[in-house]
N, C-alpha and C positions, 0 to 999 in steps of 0.2 A: 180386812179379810173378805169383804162381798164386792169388794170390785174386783180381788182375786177370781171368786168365786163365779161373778159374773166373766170373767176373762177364758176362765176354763169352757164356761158353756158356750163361747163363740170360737172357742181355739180349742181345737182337741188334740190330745195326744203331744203337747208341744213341752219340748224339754226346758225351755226357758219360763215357762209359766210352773214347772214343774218345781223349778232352781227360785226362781220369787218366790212362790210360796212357801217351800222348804227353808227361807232365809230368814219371810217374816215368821214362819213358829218357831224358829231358833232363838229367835230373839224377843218370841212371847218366851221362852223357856220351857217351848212345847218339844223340847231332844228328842224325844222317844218318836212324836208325829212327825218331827221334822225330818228325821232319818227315813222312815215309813215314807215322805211324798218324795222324798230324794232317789231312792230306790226304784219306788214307780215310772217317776221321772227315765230312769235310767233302763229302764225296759224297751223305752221310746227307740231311745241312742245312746247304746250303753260307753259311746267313744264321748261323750261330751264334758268336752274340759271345765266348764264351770261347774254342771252342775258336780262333777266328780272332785270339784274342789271344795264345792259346798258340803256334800258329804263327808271329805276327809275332816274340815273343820270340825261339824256335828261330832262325829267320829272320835276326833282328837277330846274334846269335849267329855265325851263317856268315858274317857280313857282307856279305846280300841284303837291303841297305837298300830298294831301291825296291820288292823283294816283299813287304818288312815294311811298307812305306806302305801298301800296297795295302791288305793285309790289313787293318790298324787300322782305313782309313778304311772300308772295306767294314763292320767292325766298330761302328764309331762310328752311323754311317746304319742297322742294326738292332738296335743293344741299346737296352735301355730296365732296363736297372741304370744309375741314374745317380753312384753312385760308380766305377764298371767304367768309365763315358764317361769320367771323371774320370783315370783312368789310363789310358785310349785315346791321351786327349788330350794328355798328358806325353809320353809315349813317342813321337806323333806330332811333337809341337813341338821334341823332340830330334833326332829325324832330319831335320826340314828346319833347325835352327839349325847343323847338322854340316855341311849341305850350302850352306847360306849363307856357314859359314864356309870352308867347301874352295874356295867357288868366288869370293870375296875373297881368298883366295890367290892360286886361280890367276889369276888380273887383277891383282893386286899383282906376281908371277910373272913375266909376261908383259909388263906393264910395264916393270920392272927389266930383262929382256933387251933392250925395244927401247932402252930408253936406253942397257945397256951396247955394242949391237951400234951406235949411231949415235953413239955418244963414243969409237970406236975409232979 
C-alpha cells in the first residue's frame, strides 16, 4: 500500500492507479474503501473499462447486482480490449441468468400459492 501511495503522489488524478489500488483493498477485504477509491477513480474517466470492471466486481461482491450491470455494460460500450469485452460479457450474462433464474422462481412461487390458497 505505500508504494501505491507513493505512486499517487507522483501520478495524479490517474485512473489506473485509482483501479490498483481499488484491486489491492478488495482483496485486503477493504469493499466498502475499495468501492470509495474506484468511484474516485472514475470521476478521472468515468469511460474507463478496467477500472469500471473493477467496480462491478467490488459491486458484484456487496451483492449490488443492478450497479454491477450498469457498470459492465457502460464498460462493454467503451473498451476496446477485446479479451476484457470477453469477460465484460461473462460477468454480465451471469447476473442476468441469476436474475432469470430468481424471477422463475418467483412465478413458480407465486403460482404454487395461488393453487395452494385456491385448493383450501
Amino acid at each position: 500500500m505505500q508504494l501505491i501511495q507513493e505512486l499517487e503522489g507522483v501520478v495524479q488524478n490517474d485512473p489506473e492507479v485509482y483501479s490498483i489500488k481499488s484491486t489491492i483493498l478488495f482483496h485486503l477485504n477493504e469493499v466498502t474503501k475499495a468501492e470509495e477509491v474506484a468511484e474516485i477513480g472514475l470521476l478521472f474517466n468515468p469511460v474507463d473499462s478496467d477500472l469500471l470492471f473493477n467496480l462491478a466486481i467490488i459491486l458484484l461482491s456487496s451483492s449490488k447486482d443492478s450497479q454491477a450491470r450498469h457498470m459492465l455494460s457502460i464498460a462493454i460500450d467503451y473498451c476496446q480490449k477485446p479479451a476484457l469485452v470477453q469477460d465484460l460479457n461473462k460477468y454480465l450474462e451471469q447476473i442476468e441468468r441469476k436474475y432469470q433464474l430468481s424471477d422463475t422462481w418467483e412465478i413458480q412461487r407465486y403460482g404454487m400459492n395461488l393453487i395452494n390458497m385456491y385448493t383450501i
